[in-house]
PyMOL Python script that loads the backbone (N, CA, C, O; Angstrom):
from pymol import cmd

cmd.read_pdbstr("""\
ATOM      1  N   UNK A   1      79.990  73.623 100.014  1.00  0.00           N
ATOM      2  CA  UNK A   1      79.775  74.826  99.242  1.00  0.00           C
ATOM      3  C   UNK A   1      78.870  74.542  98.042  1.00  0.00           C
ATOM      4  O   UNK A   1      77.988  75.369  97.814  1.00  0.00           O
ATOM      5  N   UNK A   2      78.962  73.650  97.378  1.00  0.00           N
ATOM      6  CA  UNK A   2      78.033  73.198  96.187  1.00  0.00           C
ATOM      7  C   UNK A   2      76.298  73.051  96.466  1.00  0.00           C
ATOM      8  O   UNK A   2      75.391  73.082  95.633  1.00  0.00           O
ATOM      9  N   UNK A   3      76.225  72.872  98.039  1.00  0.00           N
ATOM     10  CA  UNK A   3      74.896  72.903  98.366  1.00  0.00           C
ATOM     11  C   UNK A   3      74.231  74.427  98.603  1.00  0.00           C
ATOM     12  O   UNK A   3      73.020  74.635  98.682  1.00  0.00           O
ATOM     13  N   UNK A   4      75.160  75.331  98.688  1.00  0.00           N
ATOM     14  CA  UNK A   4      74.549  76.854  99.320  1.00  0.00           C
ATOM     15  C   UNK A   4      73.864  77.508  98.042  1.00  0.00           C
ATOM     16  O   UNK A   4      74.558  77.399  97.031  1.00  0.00           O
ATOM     17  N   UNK A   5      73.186  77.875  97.946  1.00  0.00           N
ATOM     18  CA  UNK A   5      72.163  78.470  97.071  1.00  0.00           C
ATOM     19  C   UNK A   5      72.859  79.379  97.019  1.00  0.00           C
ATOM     20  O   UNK A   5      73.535  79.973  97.859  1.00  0.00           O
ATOM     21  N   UNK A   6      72.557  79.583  95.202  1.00  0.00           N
ATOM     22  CA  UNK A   6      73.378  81.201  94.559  1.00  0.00           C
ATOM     23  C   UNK A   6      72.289  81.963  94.895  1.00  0.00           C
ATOM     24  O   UNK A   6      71.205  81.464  95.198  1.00  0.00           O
ATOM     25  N   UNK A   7      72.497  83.084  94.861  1.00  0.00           N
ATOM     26  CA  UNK A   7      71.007  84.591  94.609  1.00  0.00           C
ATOM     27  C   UNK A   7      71.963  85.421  93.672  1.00  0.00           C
ATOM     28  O   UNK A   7      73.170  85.342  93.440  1.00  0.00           O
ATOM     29  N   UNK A   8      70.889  86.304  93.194  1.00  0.00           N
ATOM     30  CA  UNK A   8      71.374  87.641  92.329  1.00  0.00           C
ATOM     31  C   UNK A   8      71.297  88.710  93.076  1.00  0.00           C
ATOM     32  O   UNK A   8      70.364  88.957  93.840  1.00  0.00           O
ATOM     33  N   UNK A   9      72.273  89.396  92.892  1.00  0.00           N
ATOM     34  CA  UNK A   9      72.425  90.987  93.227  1.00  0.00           C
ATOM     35  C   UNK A   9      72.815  91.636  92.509  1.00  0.00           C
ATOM     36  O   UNK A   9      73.879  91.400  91.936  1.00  0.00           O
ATOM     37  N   UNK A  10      72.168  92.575  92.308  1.00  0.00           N
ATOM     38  CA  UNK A  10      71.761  93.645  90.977  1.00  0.00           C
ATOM     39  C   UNK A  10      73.114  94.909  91.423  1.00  0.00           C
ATOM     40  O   UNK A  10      72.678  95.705  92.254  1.00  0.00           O
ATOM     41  N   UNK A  11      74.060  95.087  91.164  1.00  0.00           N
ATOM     42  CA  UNK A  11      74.591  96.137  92.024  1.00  0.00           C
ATOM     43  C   UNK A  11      75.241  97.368  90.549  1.00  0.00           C
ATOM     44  O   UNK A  11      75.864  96.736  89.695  1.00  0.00           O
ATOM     45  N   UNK A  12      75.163  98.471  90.341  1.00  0.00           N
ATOM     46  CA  UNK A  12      76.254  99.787  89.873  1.00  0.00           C
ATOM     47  C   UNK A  12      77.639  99.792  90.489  1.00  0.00           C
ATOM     48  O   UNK A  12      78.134  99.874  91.613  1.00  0.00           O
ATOM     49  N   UNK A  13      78.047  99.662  89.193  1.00  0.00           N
ATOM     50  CA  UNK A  13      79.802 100.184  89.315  1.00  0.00           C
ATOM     51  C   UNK A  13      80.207 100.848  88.260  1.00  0.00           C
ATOM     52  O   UNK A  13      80.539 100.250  87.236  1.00  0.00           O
ATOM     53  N   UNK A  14      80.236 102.205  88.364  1.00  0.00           N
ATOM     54  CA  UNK A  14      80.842 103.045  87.257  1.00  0.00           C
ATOM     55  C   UNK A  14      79.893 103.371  85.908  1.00  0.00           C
ATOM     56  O   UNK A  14      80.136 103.596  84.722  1.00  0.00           O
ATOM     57  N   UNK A  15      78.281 103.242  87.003  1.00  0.00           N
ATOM     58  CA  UNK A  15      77.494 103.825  85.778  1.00  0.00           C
ATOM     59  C   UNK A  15      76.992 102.979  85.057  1.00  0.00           C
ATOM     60  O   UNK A  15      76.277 103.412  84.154  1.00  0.00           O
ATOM     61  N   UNK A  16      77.154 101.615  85.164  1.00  0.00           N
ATOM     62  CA  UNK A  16      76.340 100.762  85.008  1.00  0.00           C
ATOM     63  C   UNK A  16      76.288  99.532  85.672  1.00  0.00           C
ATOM     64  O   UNK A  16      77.025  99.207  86.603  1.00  0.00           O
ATOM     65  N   UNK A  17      75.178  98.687  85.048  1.00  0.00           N
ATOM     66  CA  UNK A  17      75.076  97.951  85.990  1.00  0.00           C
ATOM     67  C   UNK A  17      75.111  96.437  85.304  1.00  0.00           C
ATOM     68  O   UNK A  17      75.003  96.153  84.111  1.00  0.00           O
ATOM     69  N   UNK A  18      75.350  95.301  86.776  1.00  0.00           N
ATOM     70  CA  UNK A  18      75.951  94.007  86.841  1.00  0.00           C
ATOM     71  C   UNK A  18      75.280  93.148  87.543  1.00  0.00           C
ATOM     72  O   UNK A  18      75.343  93.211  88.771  1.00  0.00           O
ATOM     73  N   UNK A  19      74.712  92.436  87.078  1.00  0.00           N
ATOM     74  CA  UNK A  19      74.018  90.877  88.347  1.00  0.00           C
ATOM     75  C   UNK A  19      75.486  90.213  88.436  1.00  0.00           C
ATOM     76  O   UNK A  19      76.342  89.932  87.598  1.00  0.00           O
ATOM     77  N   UNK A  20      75.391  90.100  89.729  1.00  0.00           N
ATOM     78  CA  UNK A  20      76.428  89.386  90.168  1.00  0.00           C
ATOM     79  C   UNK A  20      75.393  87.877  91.190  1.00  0.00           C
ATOM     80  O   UNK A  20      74.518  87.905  92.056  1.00  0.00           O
ATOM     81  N   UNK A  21      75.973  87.000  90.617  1.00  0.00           N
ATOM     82  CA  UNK A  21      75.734  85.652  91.312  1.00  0.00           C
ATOM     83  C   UNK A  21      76.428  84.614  91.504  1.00  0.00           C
ATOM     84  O   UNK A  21      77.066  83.963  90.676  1.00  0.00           O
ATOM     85  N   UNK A  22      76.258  84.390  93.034  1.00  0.00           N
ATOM     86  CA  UNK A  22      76.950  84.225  94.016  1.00  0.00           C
ATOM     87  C   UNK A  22      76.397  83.189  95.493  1.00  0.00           C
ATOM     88  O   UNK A  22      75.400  82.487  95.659  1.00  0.00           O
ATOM     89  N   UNK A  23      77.249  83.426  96.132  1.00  0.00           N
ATOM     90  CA  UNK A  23      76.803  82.584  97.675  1.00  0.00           C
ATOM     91  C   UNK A  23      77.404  83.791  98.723  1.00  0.00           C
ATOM     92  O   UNK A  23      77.393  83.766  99.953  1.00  0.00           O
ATOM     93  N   UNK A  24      77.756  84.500  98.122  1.00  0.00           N
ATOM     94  CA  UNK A  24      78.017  85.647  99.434  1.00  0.00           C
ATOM     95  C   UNK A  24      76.657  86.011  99.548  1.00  0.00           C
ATOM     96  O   UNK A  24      75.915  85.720  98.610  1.00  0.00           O
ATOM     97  N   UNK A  25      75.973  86.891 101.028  1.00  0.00           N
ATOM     98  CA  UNK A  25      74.931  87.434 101.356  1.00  0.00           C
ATOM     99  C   UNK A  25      75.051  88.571 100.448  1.00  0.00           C
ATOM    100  O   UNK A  25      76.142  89.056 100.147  1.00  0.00           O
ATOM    101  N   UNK A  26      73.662  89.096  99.907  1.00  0.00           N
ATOM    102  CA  UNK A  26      73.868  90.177  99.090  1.00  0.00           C
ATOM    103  C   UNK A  26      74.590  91.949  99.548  1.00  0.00           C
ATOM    104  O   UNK A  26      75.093  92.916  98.975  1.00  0.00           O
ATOM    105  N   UNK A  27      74.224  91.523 100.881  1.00  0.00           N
ATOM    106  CA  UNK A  27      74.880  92.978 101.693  1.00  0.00           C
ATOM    107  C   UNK A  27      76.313  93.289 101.668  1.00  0.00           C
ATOM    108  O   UNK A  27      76.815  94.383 101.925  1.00  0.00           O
ATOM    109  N   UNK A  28      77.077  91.926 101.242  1.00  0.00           N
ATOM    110  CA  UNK A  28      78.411  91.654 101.085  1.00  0.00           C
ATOM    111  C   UNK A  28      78.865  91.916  99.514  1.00  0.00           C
ATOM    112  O   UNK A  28      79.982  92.256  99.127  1.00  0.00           O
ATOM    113  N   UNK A  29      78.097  91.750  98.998  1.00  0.00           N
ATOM    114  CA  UNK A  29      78.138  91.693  97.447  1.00  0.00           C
ATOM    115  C   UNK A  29      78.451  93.202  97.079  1.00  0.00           C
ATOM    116  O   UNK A  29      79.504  93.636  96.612  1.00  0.00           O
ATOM    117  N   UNK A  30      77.004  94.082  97.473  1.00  0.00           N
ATOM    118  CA  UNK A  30      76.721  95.106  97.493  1.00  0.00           C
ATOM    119  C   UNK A  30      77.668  96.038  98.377  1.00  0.00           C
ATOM    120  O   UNK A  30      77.594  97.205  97.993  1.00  0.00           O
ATOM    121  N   UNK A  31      78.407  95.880  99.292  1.00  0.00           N
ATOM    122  CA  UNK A  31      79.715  96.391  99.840  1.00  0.00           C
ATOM    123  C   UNK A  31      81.517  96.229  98.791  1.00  0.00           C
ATOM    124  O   UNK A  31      82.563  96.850  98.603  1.00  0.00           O
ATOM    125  N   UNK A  32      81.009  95.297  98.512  1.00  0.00           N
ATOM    126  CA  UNK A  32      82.308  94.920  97.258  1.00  0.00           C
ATOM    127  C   UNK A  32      82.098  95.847  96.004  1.00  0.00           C
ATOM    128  O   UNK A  32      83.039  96.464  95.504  1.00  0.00           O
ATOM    129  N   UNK A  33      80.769  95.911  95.508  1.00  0.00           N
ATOM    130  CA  UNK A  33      80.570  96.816  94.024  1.00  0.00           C
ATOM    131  C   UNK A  33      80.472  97.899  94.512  1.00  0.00           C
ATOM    132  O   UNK A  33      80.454  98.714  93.589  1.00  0.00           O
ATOM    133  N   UNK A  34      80.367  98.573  95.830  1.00  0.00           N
ATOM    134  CA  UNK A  34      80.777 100.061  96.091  1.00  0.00           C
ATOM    135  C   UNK A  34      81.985 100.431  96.182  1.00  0.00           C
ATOM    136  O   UNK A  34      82.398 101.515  95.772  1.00  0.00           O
ATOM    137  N   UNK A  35      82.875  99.295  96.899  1.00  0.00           N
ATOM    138  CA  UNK A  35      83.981  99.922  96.961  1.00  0.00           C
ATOM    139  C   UNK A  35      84.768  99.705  95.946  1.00  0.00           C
ATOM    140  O   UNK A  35      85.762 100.431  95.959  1.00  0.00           O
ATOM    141  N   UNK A  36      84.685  98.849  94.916  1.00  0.00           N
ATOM    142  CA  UNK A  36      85.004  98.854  93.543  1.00  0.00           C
ATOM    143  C   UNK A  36      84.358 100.156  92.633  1.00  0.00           C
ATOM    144  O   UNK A  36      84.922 100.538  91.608  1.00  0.00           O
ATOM    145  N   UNK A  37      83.488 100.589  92.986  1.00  0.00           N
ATOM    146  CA  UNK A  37      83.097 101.573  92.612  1.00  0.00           C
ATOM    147  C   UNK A  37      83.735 102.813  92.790  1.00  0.00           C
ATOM    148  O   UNK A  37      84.084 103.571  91.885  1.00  0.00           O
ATOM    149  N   UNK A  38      83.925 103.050  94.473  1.00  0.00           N
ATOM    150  CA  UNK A  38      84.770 104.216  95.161  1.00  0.00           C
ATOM    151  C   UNK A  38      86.322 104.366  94.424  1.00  0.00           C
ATOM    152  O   UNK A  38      86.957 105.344  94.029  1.00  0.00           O
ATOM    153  N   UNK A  39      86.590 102.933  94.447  1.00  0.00           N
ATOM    154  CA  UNK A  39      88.317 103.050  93.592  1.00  0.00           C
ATOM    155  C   UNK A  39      88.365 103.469  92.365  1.00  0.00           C
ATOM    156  O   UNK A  39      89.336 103.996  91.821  1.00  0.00           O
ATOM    157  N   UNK A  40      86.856 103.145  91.690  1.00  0.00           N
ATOM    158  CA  UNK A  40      87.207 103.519  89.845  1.00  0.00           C
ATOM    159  C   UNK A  40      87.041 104.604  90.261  1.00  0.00           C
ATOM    160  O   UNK A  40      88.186 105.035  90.395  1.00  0.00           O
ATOM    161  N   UNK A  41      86.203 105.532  90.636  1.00  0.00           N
ATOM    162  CA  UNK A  41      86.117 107.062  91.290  1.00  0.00           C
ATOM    163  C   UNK A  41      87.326 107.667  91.406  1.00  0.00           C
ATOM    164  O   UNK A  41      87.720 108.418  90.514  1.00  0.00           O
ATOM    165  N   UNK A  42      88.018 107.432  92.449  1.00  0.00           N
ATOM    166  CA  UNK A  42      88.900 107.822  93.142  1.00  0.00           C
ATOM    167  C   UNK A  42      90.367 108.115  91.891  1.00  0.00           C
ATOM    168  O   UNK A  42      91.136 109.059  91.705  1.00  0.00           O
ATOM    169  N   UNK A  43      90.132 106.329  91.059  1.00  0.00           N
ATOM    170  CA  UNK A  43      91.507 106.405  90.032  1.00  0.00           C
ATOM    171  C   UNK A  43      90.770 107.308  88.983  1.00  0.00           C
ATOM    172  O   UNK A  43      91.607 107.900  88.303  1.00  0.00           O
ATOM    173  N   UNK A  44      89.673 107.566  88.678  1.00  0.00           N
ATOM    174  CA  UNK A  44      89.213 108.424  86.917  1.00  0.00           C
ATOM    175  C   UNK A  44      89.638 109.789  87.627  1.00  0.00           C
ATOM    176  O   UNK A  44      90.232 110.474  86.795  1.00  0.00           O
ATOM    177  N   UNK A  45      89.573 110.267  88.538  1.00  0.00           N
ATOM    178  CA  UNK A  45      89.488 111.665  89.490  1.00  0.00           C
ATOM    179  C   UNK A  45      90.995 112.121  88.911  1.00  0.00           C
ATOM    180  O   UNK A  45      91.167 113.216  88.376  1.00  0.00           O
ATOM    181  N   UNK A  46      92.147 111.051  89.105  1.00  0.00           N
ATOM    182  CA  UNK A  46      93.387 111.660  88.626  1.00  0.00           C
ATOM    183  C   UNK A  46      93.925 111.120  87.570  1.00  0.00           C
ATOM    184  O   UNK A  46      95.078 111.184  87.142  1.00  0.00           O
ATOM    185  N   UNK A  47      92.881 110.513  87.135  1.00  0.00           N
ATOM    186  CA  UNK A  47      93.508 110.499  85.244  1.00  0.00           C
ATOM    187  C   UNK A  47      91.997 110.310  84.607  1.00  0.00           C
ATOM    188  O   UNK A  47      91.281 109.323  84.440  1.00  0.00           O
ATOM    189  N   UNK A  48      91.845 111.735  84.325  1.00  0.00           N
ATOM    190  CA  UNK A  48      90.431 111.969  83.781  1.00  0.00           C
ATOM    191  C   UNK A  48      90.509 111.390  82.420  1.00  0.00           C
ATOM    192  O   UNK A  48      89.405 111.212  81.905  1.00  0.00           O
ATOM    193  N   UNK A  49      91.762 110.976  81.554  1.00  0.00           N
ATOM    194  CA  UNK A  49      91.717 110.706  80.368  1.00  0.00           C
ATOM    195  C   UNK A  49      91.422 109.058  79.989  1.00  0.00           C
ATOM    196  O   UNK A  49      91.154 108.705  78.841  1.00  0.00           O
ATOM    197  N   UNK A  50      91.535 107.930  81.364  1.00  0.00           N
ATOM    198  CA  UNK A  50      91.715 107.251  80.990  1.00  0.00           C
ATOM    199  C   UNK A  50      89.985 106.467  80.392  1.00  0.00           C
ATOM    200  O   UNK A  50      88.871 106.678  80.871  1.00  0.00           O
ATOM    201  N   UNK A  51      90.295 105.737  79.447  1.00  0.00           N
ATOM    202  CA  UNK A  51      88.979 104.887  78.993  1.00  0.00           C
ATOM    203  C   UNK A  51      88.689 103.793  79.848  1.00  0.00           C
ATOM    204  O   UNK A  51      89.608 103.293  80.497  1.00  0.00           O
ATOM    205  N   UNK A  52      87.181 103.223  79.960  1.00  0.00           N
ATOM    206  CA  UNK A  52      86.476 102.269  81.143  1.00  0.00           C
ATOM    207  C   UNK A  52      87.834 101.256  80.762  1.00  0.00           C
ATOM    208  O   UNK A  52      88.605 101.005  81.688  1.00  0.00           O
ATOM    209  N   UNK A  53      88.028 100.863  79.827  1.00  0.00           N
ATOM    210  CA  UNK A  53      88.440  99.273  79.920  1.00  0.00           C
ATOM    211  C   UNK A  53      90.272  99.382  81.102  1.00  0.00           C
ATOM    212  O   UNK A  53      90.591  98.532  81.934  1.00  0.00           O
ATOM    213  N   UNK A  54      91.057 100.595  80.769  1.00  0.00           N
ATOM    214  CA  UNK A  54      92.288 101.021  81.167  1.00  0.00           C
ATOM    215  C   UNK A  54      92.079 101.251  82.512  1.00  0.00           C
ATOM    216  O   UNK A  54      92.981 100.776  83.202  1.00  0.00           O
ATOM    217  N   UNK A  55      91.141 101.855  83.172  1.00  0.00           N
ATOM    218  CA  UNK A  55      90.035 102.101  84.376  1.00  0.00           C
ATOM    219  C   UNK A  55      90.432 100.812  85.265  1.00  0.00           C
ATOM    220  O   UNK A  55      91.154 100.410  86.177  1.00  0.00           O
ATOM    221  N   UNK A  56      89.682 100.548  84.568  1.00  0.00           N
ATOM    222  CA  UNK A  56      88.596  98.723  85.213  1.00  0.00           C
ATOM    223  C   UNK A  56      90.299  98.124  85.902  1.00  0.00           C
ATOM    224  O   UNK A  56      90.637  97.870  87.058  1.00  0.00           O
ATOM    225  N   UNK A  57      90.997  98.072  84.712  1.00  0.00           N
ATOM    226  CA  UNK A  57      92.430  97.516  84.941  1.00  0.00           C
ATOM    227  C   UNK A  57      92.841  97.835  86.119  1.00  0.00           C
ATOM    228  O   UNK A  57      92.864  97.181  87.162  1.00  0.00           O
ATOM    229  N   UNK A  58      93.325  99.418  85.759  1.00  0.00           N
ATOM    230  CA  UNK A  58      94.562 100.546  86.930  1.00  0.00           C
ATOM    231  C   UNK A  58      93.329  99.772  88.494  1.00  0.00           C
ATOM    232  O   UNK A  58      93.930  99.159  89.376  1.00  0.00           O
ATOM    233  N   UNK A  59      92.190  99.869  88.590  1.00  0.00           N
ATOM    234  CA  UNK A  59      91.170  99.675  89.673  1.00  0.00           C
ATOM    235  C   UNK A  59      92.035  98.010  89.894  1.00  0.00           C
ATOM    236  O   UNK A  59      92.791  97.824  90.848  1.00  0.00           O
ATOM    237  N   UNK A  60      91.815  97.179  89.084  1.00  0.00           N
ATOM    238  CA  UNK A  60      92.298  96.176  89.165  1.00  0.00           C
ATOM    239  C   UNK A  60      93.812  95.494  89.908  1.00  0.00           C
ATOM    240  O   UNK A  60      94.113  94.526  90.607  1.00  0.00           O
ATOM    241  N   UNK A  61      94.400  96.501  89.355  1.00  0.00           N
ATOM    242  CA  UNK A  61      95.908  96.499  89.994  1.00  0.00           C
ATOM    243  C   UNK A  61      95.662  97.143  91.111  1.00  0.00           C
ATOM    244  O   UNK A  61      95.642  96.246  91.953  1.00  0.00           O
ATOM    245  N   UNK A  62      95.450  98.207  91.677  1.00  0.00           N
ATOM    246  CA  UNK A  62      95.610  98.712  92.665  1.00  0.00           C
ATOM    247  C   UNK A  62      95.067  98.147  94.121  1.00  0.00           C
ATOM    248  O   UNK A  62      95.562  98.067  95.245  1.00  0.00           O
ATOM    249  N   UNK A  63      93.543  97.725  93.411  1.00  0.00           N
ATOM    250  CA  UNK A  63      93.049  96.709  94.483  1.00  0.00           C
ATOM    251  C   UNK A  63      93.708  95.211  94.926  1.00  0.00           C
ATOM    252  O   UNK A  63      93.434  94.765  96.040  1.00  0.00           O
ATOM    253  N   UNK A  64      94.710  94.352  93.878  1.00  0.00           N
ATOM    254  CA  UNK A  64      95.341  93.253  94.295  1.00  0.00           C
ATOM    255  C   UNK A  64      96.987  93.940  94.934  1.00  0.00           C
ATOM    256  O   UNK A  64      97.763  93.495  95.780  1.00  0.00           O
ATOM    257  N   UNK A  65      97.013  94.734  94.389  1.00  0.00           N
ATOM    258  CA  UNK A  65      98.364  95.881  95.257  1.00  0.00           C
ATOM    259  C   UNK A  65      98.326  96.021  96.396  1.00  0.00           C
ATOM    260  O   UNK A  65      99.346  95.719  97.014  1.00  0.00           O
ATOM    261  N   UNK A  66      96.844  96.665  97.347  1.00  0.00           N
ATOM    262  CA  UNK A  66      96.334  96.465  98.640  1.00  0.00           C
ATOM    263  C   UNK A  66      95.913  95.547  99.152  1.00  0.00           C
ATOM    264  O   UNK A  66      95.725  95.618 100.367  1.00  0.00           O
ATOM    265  N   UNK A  67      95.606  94.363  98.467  1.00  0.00           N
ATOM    266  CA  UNK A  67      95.297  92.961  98.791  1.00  0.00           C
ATOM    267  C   UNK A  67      96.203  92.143  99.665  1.00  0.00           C
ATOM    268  O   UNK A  67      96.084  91.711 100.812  1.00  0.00           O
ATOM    269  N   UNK A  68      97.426  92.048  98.489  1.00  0.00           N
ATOM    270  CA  UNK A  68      98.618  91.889  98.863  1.00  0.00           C
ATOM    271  C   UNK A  68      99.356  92.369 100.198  1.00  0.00           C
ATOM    272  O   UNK A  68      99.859  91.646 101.058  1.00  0.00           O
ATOM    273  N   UNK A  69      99.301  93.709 100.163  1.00  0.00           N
ATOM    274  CA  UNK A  69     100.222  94.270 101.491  1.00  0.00           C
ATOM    275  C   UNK A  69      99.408  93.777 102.857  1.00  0.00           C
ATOM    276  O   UNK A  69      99.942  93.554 103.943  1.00  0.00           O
ATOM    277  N   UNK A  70      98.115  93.669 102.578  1.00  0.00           N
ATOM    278  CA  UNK A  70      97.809  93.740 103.742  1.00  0.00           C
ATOM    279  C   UNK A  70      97.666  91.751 104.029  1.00  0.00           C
ATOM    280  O   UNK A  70      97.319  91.163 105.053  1.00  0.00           O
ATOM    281  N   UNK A  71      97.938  91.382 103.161  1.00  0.00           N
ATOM    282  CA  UNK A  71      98.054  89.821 103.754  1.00  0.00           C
ATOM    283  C   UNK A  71      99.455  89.448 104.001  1.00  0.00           C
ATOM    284  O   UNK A  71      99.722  88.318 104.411  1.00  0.00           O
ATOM    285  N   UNK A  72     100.601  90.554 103.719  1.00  0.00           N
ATOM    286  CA  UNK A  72     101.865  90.693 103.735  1.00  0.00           C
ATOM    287  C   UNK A  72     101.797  90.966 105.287  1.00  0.00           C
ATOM    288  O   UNK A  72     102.525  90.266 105.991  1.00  0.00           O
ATOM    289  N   UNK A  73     101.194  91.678 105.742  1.00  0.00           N
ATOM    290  CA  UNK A  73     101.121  92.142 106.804  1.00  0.00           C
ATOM    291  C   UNK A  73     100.520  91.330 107.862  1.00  0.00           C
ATOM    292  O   UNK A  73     101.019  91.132 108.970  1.00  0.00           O
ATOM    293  N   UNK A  74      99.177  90.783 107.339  1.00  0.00           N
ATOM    294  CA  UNK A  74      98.580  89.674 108.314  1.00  0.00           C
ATOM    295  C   UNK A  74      99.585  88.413 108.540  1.00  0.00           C
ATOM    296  O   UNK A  74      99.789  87.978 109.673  1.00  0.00           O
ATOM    297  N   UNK A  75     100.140  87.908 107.491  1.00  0.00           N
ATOM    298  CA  UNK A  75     101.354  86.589 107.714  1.00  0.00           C
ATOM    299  C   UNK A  75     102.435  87.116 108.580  1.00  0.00           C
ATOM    300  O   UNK A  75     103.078  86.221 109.128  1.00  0.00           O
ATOM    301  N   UNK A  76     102.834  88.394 108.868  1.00  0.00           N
ATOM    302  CA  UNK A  76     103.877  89.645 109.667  1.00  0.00           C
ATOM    303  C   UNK A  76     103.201  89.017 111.197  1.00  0.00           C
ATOM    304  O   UNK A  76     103.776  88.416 112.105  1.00  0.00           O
ATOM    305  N   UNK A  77     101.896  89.388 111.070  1.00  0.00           N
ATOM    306  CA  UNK A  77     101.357  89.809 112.370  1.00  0.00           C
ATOM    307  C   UNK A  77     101.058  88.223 113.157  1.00  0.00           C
ATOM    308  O   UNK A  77     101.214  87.864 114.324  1.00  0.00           O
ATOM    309  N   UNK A  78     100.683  87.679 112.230  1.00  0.00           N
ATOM    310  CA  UNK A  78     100.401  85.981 112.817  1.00  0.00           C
ATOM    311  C   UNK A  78     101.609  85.845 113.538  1.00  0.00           C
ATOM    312  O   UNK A  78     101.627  85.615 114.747  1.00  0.00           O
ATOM    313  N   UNK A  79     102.932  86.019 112.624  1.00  0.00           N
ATOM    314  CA  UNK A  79     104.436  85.643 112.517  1.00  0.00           C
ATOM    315  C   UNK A  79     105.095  85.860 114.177  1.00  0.00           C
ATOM    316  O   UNK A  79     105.911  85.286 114.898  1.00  0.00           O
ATOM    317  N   UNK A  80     104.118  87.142 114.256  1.00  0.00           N
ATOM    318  CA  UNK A  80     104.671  88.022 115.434  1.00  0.00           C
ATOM    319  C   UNK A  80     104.135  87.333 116.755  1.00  0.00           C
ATOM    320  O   UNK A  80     105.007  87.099 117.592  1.00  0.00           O
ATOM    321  N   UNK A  81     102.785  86.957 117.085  1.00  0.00           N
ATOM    322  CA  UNK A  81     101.717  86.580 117.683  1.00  0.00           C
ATOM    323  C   UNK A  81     102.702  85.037 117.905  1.00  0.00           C
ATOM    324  O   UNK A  81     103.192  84.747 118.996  1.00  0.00           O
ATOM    325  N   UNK A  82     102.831  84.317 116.864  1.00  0.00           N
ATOM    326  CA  UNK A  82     103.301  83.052 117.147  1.00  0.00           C
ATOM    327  C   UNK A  82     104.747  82.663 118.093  1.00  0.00           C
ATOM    328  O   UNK A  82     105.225  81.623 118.546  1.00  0.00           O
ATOM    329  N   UNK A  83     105.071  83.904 118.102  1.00  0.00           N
ATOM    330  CA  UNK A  83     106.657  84.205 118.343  1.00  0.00           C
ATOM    331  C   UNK A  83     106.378  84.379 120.296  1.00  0.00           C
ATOM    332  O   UNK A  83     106.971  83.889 121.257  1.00  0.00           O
ATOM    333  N   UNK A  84     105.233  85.284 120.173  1.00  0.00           N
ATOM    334  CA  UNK A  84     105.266  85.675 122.019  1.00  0.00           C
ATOM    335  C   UNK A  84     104.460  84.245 121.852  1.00  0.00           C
ATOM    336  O   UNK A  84     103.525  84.701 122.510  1.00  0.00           O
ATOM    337  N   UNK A  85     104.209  83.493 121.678  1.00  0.00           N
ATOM    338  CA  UNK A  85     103.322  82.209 122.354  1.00  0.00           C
ATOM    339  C   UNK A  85     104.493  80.965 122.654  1.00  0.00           C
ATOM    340  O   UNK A  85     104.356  79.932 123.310  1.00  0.00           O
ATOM    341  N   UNK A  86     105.851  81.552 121.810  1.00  0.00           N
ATOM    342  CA  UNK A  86     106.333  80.163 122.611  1.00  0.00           C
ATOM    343  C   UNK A  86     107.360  81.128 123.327  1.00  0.00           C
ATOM    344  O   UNK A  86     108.141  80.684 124.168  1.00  0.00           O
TER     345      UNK A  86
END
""", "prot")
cmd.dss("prot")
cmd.show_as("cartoon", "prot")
cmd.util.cbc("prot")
cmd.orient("prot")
């Protein structure tokens, strides 16, 4: 990993903007700051009051909230898979 060349990707989230640099392909990058984008959207939509920094957070939690379940779920599903193999 120390050998893969970083690049910049210029990407908007919430109205402004961020170089992000990295070793992901930028198309990957640029899929992550949208849908970080879509969630601050989605959370300001039902709490129009809250400020960027309270935002950024609630976006924050909610996205390691879904992170979580669904690797809750993948260790479930391995769990399950491993079970019909013996």
């Amino acid at each position: 990993m120390a050998n893969e060349e970083k690049t910049r990707t210029t990407v908007e989230i919430h109205n402004r903007t961020y170089t992000i640099i990295g070793t992901e392909p930028q198309n990957h990058i640029k899929l992550v700051a949208s849908l970080v984008d879509q969630k601050m959207n989605e959370i300001q939509e039902a709490n129009r009051q809250l400020d960027t920094t309270r935002l950024a957070v609630l976006t924050a939690v909610n996205t390691m909230n879904d992170y979580l379940k669904l690797k809750e779920e993948y260790a479930s599903l391995l769990g399950s898979m491993k079970k019909k193999e013996d």
